[in-house]
C-alpha positions in Angstrom: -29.4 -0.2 -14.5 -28.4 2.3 -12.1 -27.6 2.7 -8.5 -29.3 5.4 -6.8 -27.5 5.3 -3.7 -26.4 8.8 -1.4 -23.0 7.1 -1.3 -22.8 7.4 -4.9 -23.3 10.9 -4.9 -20.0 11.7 -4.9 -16.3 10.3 -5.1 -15.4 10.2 -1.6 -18.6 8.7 -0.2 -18.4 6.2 -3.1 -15.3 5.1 -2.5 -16.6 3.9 1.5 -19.6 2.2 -0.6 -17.5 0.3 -2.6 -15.2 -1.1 -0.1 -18.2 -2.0 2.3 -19.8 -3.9 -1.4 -16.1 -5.5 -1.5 -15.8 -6.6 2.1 -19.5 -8.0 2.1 -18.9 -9.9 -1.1 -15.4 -11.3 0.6 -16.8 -11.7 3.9 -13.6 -9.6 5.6 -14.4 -6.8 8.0 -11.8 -3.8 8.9 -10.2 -3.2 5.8 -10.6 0.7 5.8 -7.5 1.6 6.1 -6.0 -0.7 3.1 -8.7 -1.1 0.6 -9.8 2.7 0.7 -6.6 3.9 -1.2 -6.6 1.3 -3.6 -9.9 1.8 -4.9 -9.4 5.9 -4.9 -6.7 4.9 -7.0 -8.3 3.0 -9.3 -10.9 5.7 -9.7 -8.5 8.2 -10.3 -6.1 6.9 -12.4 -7.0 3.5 -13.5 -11.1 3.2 -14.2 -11.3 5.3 -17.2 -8.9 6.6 -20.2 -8.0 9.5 -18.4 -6.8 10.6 -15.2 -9.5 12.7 -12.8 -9.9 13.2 -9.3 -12.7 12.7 -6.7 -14.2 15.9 -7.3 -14.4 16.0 -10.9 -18.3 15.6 -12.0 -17.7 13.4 -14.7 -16.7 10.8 -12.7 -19.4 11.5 -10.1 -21.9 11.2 -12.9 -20.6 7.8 -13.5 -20.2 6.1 -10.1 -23.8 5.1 -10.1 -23.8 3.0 -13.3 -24.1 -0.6 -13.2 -20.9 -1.1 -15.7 -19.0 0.8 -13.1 -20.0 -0.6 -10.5 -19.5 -3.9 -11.9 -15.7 -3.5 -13.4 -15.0 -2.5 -10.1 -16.5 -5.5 -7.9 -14.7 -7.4 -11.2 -11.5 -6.5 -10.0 -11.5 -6.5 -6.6 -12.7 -9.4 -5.3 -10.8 -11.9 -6.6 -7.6 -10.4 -5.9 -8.8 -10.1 -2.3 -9.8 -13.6 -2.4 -6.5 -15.4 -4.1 -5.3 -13.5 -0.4 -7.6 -14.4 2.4 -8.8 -17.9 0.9 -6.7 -21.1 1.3 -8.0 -24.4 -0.7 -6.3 -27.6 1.0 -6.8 -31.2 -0.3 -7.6 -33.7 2.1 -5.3 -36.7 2.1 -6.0 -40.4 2.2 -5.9 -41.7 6.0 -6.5 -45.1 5.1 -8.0 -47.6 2.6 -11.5 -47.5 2.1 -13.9 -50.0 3.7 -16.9 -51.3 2.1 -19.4 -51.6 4.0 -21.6 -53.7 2.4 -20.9 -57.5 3.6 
């Protein structure tokens, strides 16, 4: 399956589509500035066996694909997550009552 999206078209556009996927999926707003970098980065360098840039067409050609697309939602999300979720357990007040008599 693939994504025919204008963001996709190329690496810089695809790399605001991805973060706005990321932030939707997490339910955090504002993370421009942070989360931008990180996923360039992992385009460049990290995605696939070797090292390319933004402009290089072979990546382009690839943004739109569903594995691509998925490896990098994959990734993301639960590291954001294990950072902006907390899990607490509730503690016992007191014994509990029946209340059937």
């Amino acid at each position: 399956m693939k994504v025919k999206l204008p963001l996709l078209e190329n690496g810089f556009t695809a790399v605001s589509f991805y973060r706005e996927e990321i932030e939707s999926a997490c339910q955090i707003r504002g993370t421009h500035a942070v989360l931008a970098p990180l996923i360039q980065k992992f385009l460049e360098e990290v995605l696939f066996a070797e090292k390319t840039t933004l402009f290089d067409g072979r990546l382009c050609a690839r943004l739109a694909d569903a594995d691509v697309r998925e490896h990098i939602r994959a990734v993301f999300i639960p590291l954001i997550r294990s950072r902006t979720t907390r899990t607490e357990s509730r503690l016992k007040a007191e014994e509990p009552v029946s209340v059937c008599a």
